[in-house]
Each structure stands twice: as structure tokens, then as C-alpha cells.
C-alpha positions, 0 to 999 in steps of 0.5 A: 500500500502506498504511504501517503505522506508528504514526500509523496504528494509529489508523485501522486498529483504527477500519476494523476495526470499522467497519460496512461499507456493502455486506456480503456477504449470502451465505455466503463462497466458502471457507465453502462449501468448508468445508461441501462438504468436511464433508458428503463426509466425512460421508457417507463416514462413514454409509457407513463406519459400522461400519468407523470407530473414532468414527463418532459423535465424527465426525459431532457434531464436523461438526455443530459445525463446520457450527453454528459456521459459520452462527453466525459467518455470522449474527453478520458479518450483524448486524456487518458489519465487517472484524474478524467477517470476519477472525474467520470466516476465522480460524476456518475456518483455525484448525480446520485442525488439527482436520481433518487428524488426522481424515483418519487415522480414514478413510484408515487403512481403505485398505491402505497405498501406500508400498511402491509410493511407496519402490519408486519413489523407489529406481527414480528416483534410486537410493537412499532420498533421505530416508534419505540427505539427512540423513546428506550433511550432518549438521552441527548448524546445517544441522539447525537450519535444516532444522527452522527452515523446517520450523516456519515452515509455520504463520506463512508461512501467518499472514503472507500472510493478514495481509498480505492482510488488512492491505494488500490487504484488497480481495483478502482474501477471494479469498486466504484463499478460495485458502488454505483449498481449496488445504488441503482439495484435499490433504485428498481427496487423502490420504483416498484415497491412503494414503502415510505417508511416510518417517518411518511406514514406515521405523520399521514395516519397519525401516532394515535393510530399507530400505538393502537396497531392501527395501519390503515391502506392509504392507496395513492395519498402519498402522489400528493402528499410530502410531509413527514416526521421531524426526527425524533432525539436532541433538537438543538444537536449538530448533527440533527440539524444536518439530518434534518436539513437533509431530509428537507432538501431531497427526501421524499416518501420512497425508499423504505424497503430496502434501507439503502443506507444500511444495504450500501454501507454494507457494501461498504464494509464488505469492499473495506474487507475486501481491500485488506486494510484493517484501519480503514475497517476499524475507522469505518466499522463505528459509523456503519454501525450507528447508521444502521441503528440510526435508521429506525432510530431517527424513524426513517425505516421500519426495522424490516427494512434495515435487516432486508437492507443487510440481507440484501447487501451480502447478496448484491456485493458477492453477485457483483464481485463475482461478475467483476472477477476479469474487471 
């Protein structure tokens, strides 16, 4: 592994921008995942097209990610160097965000699951365990922590593709490719299973109901209907007001079943094994760990959807890795 130190700093920027001798010709594996996942919704929009609210808003913004793809591919083809490679997953990465608060335009044309998903929860474990985690233990600095892992999603992700990056840039691709589909899985997945989760659903049928084992079937409310719970736990803490101000940003009731938060960090972890490295483990293995727990915690999965998160990430990583042994 290399030691990045400041003797070294030189040299890494020198191999970022140094013209590689065999560059890869064709489009990269997760670039293509990319495009298969634009043109399944796309034509789901053309079939859709009167049904959406911004059918046209849909499609150009497809076709802008398609153009930016091929932009990027073609100026990695006329400087092929490890910084426009990282710069084409960067992207790809980035535009993340733009994804998944699209999904919410197709899947708010399903009728809504949850009654299903809390009537499982109470028949499992006897009680709403999201209503409840929170109020087992309330104290402040629990709180905190719980909104801390919560909030660490997005840099436990930017650390293992740096790391990949930086020290094992011979696996780079293979990983960022594992990232990146493991997203989009989720992504089909919630498109066609409309959960909302705990946070959607206990605000539209209201804390009353829900303590008395009541789910009622809310059919098509929520293709109308954003609101949710503020988050339960410390109000005036740091980090859940970056919870909170995330969730005012681009949350949207979609996403419950799986819990991708819990389904990628496990992606995560399971890469950080992978590259061998045992302090990236052990300085990663606190944050996944209050994440997952942060999820039915702060009320945004019910705890089904954390174990199917788990359940599904081991099936996910290990079907990927297999697929990317040659990569």
C-alpha cells in the first residue's frame, strides 16, 4: 500500500495526470449501468406519459445525463489519465442525488405498501420498533450519535472510493463499478415497491393510530402528499440539524424497503474487507454501525427494512464481485 505522506504528494498529483499507456477504449462497466438504468426509466416514462407530473423535465434531464456521459467518455479518450477517470466516476456518483428524488415522480403512481410493511413489523416483534427505539433511550448524546452515523452515509461512501482510488487504484474501477449498481439495484427496487417508511406514514395516519396497531391502506395519498416526521432525539444537536436539513432538501416518501443506507454501507464494509486494510475497517466499522441503528432510530425505516437492507447487501456485493472477477 502506498504511504501517503508528504514526500509523496509529489508523485501522486504527477500519476494523476499522467497519460496512461493502455486506456480503456470502451465505455466503463458502471457507465453502462448508468445508461441501462436511464433508458428503463425512460421508457417507463413514454409509457407513463400522461400519468407523470414532468414527463418532459424527465426525459431532457436523461438526455443530459446520457450527453454528459459520452462527453466525459470522449474527453478520458483524448486524456487518458487517472484524474478524467476519477472525474467520470465522480460524476456518475455525484448525480446520485439527482436520481433518487426522481424515483418519487414514478413510484408515487403505485398505491402505497406500508400498511402491509407496519402490519408486519407489529406481527414480528410486537410493537412499532421505530416508534419505540427512540423513546428506550432518549438521552441527548445517544441522539447525537444516532444522527452522527446517520450523516456519515455520504463520506463512508467518499472514503472507500478514495481509498480505492488512492491505494488500490488497480481495483478502482471494479469498486466504484460495485458502488454505483449496488445504488441503482435499490433504485428498481423502490420504483416498484412503494414503502415510505416510518417517518411518511406515521405523520399521514397519525401516532394515535399507530400505538393502537392501527395501519390503515392509504392507496395513492402519498402522489400528493410530502410531509413527514421531524426526527425524533436532541433538537438543538449538530448533527440533527444536518439530518434534518437533509431530509428537507431531497427526501421524499420512497425508499423504505430496502434501507439503502444500511444495504450500501454494507457494501461498504464488505469492499473495506475486501481491500485488506484493517484501519480503514476499524475507522469505518463505528459509523456503519450507528447508521444502521440510526435508521429506525431517527424513524426513517421500519426495522424490516434495515435487516432486508443487510440481507440484501451480502447478496448484491458477492453477485457483483463475482461478475467483476476479469474487471
Amino acid at each position: 500500500m502506498r504511504k501517503f505522506g508528504f514526500t509523496n504528494i509529489y508523485w501522486f498529483f504527477k500519476d494523476l495526470f499522467r497519460i496512461e499507456k493502455n486506456p480503456r477504449k470502451n465505455m466503463f462497466a458502471m457507465e453502462w449501468v448508468v445508461i441501462a438504468y436511464l433508458l428503463f426509466t425512460m421508457l417507463i416514462v413514454f409509457f407513463t406519459y400522461t400519468k407523470i407530473q414532468n414527463p418532459e423535465s424527465m426525459i431532457w434531464g436523461r438526455i443530459r445525463i446520457g450527453v454528459m456521459t459520452i462527453a466525459l467518455w470522449a474527453v478520458y479518450r483524448m486524456i487518458p489519465c487517472r484524474f478524467t477517470r476519477f472525474v467520470r466516476v465522480a460524476a456518475q456518483m455525484a448525480l446520485l442525488s439527482w436520481w433518487y428524488p426522481d424515483i418519487y415522480e414514478i413510484n408515487s403512481m403505485f398505491p402505497n405498501l406500508d400498511h402491509l410493511f407496519a402490519g408486519w413489523e407489529q406481527q414480528l416483534f410486537g410493537c412499532q420498533p421505530a416508534l419505540v427505539f427512540c423513546h428506550i433511550i432518549p438521552s441527548h448524546i445517544f441522539s447525537e450519535l444516532m444522527d452522527m452515523g446517520y450523516a456519515s452515509y455520504y463520506p463512508m461512501i467518499a472514503a472507500v472510493t478514495l481509498y480505492y482510488f488512492i491505494w488500490k487504484y488497480h481495483e478502482f474501477e471494479r469498486a466504484s463499478f460495485i458502488i454505483l449498481t449496488s445504488f441503482f439495484i435499490y433504485y428498481v427496487i423502490f420504483i416498484m415497491l412503494p414503502v415510505t417508511g416510518p417517518q411518511f406514514y406515521y405523520k399521514a395516519v397519525g401516532l394515535d393510530q399507530i400505538t393502537h396497531g392501527i395501519f390503515p391502506n392509504l392507496h395513492y395519498y402519498f402522489s400528493t402528499h410530502q410531509e413527514c416526521l421531524a426526527s425524533p432525539g436532541y433538537q438543538d444537536g449538530l448533527f440533527y440539524h444536518l439530518v434534518e436539513d437533509a431530509k428537507n432538501a431531497g427526501e421524499r416518501p420512497i425508499a423504505a424497503f430496502p434501507s439503502s443506507h444500511v444495504g450500501i454501507s454494507t457494501v461498504l464494509m464488505l469492499l473495506a474487507v475486501h481491500s485488506r486494510n484493517r484501519k480503514l475497517l476499524l475507522c469505518l466499522l463505528p459509523f456503519y454501525l450507528l447508521l444502521c441503528c440510526s435508521t429506525v432510530y431517527i424513524q426513517a425505516h421500519y426495522l424490516i427494512d434495515a435487516i432486508a437492507g443487510f440481507v440484501s447487501a451480502v447478496v448484491i456485493y458477492f453477485a457483483l464481485l463475482y461478475s467483476t472477477k476479469r474487471m
